[in-house]
C-alpha positions as CSV (number, residue, x, y, z in Angstrom):
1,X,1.0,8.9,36.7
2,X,4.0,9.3,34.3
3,X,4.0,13.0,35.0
4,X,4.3,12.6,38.1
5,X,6.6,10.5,38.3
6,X,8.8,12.5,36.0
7,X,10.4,15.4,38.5
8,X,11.7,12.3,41.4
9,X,13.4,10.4,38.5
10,X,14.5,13.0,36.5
11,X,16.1,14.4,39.9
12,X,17.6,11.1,40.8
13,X,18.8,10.8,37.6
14,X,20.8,13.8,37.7
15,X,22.3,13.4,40.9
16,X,23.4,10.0,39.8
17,X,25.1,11.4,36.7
18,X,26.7,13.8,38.7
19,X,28.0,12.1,41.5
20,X,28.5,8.4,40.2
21,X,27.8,8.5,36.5
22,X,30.5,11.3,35.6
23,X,33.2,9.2,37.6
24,X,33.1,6.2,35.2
25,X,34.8,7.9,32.1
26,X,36.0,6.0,28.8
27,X,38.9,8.4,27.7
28,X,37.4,11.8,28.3
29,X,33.9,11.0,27.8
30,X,31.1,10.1,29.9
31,X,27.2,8.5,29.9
32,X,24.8,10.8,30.3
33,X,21.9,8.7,32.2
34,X,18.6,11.7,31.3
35,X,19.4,11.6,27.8
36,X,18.7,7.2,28.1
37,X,16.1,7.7,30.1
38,X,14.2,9.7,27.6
39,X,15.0,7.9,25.1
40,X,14.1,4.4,26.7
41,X,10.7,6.4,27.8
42,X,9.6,7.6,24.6
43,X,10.1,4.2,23.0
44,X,7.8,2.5,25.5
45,X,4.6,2.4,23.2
46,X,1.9,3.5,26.3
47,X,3.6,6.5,27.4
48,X,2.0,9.5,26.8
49,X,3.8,11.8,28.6
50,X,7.3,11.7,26.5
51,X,7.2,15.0,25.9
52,X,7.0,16.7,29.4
53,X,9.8,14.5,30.2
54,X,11.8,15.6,27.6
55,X,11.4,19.5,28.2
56,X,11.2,19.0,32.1
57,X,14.8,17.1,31.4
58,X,16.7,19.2,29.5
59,X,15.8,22.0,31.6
60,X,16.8,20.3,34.9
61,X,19.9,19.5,32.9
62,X,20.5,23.2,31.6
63,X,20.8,24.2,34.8
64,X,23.8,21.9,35.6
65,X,25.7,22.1,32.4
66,X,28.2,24.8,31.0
67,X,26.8,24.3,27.7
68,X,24.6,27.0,26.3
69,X,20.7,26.5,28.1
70,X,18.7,25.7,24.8
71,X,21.7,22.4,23.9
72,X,19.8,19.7,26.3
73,X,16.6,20.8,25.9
74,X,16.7,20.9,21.7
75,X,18.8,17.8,22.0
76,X,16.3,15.6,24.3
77,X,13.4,16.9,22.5
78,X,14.7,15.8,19.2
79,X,15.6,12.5,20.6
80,X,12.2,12.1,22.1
81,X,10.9,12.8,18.6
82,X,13.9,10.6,17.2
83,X,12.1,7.7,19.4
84,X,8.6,8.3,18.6
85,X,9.1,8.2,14.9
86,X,11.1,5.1,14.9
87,X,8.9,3.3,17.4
88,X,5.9,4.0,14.8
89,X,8.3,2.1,11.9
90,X,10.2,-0.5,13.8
91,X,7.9,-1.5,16.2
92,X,9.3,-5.4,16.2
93,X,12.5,-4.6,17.9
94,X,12.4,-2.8,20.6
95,X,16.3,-2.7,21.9
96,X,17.2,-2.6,18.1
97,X,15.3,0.6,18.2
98,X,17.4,1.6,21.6
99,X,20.4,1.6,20.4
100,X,19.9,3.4,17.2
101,X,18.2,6.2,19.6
102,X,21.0,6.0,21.4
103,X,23.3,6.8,18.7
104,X,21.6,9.3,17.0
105,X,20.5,11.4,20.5
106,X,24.0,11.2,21.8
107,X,25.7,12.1,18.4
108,X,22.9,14.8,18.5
109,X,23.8,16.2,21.7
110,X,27.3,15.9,21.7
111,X,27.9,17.9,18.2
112,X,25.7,20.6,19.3
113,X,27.7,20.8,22.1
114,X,30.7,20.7,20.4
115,X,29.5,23.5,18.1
116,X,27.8,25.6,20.7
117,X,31.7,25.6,22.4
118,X,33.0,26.6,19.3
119,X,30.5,29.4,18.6
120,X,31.0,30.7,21.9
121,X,35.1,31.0,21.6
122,X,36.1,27.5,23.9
123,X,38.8,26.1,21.3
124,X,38.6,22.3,20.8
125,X,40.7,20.2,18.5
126,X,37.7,18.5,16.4
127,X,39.9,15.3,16.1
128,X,40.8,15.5,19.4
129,X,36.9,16.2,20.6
130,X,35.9,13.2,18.4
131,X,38.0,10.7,19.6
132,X,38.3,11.5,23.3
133,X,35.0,13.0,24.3
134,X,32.5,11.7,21.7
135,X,33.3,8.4,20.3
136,X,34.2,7.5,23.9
137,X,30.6,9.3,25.5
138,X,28.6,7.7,23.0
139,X,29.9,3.8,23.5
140,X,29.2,4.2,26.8
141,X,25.3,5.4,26.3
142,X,25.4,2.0,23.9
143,X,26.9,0.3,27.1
144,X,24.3,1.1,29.6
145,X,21.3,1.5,27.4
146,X,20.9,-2.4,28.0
147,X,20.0,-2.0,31.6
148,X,18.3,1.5,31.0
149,X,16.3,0.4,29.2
150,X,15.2,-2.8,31.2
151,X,14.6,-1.1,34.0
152,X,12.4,1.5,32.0
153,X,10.6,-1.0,30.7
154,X,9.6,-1.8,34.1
155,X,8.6,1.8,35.6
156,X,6.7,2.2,32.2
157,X,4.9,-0.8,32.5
158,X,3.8,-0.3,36.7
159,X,2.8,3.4,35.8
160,X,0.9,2.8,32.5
161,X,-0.5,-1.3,33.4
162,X,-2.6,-2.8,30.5
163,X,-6.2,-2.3,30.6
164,X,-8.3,-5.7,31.1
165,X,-11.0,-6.0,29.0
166,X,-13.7,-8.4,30.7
């Protein structure tokens, strides 16, 4: 079931942080909606299908992005991992354990980006990158990785229900 429900929401997701998402901005920077997603999925303890929805986003998300192809799709999977190996240590608190995936996915993603710019000759100020477009970005994935995640929680739970033993 989570499979198949990953290419609608992923999809969704994407349009939504095209169309709606990238016009709320904090300075320069902006929420990126996939990468909370995955993270809120890969925390969810019953999911098995993390992984798939890792690739399959940063993939959709290559596609859309300037940045070099292999950025969203190292970045999400290493957040996905991020996720599963905190979830197997801090299994108490689950929005605890958002918001430190949160940090550490979008910190993640944006200095890859940042370098991957650099490498490829875009020149960026690295004070002025820090402070407008990545400080900014991430505080806004910690803004709306409260709801994210509730409403995750919810699509994991209806496609993976708990098994009644009788």
């Amino acid at each position: 079931m989570g499979i198949a429900l990953a290419f609608p929401i992923i999809f969704l997701l994407i349009i939504l942080q095209t169309t709606i998402a990238g016009q709320i901005t904090l300075l320069s920077g902006s929420t990126d909606l996939v990468l909370l997603w995955l993270s809120a999925w890969a925390i969810q303890g019953r999911v098995k299908s993390a992984w798939f929805w890792a690739i399959l986003g940063g993939v959709c998300v290559a596609f859309i992005s300037a940045i070099p192809f292999y950025i969203p799709i190292i970045s999400y999977s290493a957040t996905t991992f991020f996720a599963r190996m905190i979830n197997k240590r801090v299994w108490q608190s689950p929005l605890l354990m958002m918001f430190v995936v949160t940090i550490l996915g979008s910190l993640l993603l944006y200095f890859s980006s940042y370098a991957a710019m650099t490498v490829n000759g875009i020149s960026m100020s690295w004070k002025t990158s820090l402070i407008e477009i990545i400080i900014p970005s991430t505080l806004l994935n910690l803004f709306f990785s409260i709801p994210m995640y509730a409403i995750v929680k919810d699509t994991a739970q209806w496609a993976y229900p708990l098994e009644v033993n009788e």
